[in-house]
N, C-alpha and C positions, 0 to 999 in steps of 0.2 A: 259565398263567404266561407262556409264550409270545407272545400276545397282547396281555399288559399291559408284557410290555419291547417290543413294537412300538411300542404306543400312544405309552410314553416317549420312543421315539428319532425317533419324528412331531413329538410335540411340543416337541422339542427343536429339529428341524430346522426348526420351522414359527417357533420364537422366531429363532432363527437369519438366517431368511428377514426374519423381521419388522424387526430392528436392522439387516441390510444396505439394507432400502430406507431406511429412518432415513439410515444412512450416505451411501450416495449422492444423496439429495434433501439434506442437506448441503452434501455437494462441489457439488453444481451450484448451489446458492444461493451460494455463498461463490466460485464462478469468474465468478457471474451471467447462468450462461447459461439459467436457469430462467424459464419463462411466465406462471407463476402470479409473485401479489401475495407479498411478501416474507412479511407477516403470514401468510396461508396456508402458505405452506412449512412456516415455524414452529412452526403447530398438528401439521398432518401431520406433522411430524418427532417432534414431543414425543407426538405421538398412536402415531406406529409403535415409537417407544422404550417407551412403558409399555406398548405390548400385548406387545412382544416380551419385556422384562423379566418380566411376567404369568405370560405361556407357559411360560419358564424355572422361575418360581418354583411354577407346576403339575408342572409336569415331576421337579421336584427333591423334592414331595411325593407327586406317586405313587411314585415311585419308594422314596423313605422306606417308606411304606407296603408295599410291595412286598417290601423286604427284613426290614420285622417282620414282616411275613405269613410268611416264611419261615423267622423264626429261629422263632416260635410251632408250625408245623409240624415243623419239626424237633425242636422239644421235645417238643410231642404226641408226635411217631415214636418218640423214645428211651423216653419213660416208658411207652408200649405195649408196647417191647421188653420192657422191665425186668418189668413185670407180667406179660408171656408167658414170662418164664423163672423167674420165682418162681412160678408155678402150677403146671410142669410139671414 
C-alpha cells in the first residue's frame, strides 16, 4: 500500500512538472523572447498540457482504485471477524 501512494504522489508531481513547462513555454512565447517558430511552441505547449493533464487523470484513478482496494479489504477484515466470533 505504501508503494502505490508513492507511485501516486510521483505521478502527480510528474503531471505537475508537466503543466509548469506548459506554463512557462507560454510566458516566453507571449513576452517573445522564445527561439523556436511560434507554431512549434504551440504544439509543445498543447503537447506538455495533455500529458500533464493525462498524468493527473492516471493519478486520480490509481488512487481511486487504491482507496476501493481498501474499503473491499476492510470489509473482507470485518466479516472474518464477525465469522471468528460466531464460531467460537
Amino acid at each position: 500500500m505504501k508503494g502505490s501512494q508513492t507511485r501516486t504522489t510521483l505521478l502527480v508531481l510528474a503531471g505537475a512538472y508537466l503543466l509548469y513547462l506548459a506554463w512557462e513555454m507560454l510566458n516566453t512565447m507571449r513576452k517573445g523572447e522564445t527561439e523556436m517558430q511560434p507554431w512549434l511552441s504551440i504544439v509543445f505547449i498543447v503537447f506538455f498540457t495533455l500529458a500533464g493533464l493525462g498524468v493527473f487523470v492516471l493519478a486520480w484513478r490509481a488512487r481511486r482504485q487504491e482507496k476501493e482496494q481498501q474499503e473491499i479489504e476492510k470489509k473482507n477484515g470485518s466479516q472474518k471477524d464477525e465469522t471468528h466470533l460466531t464460531k467460537g
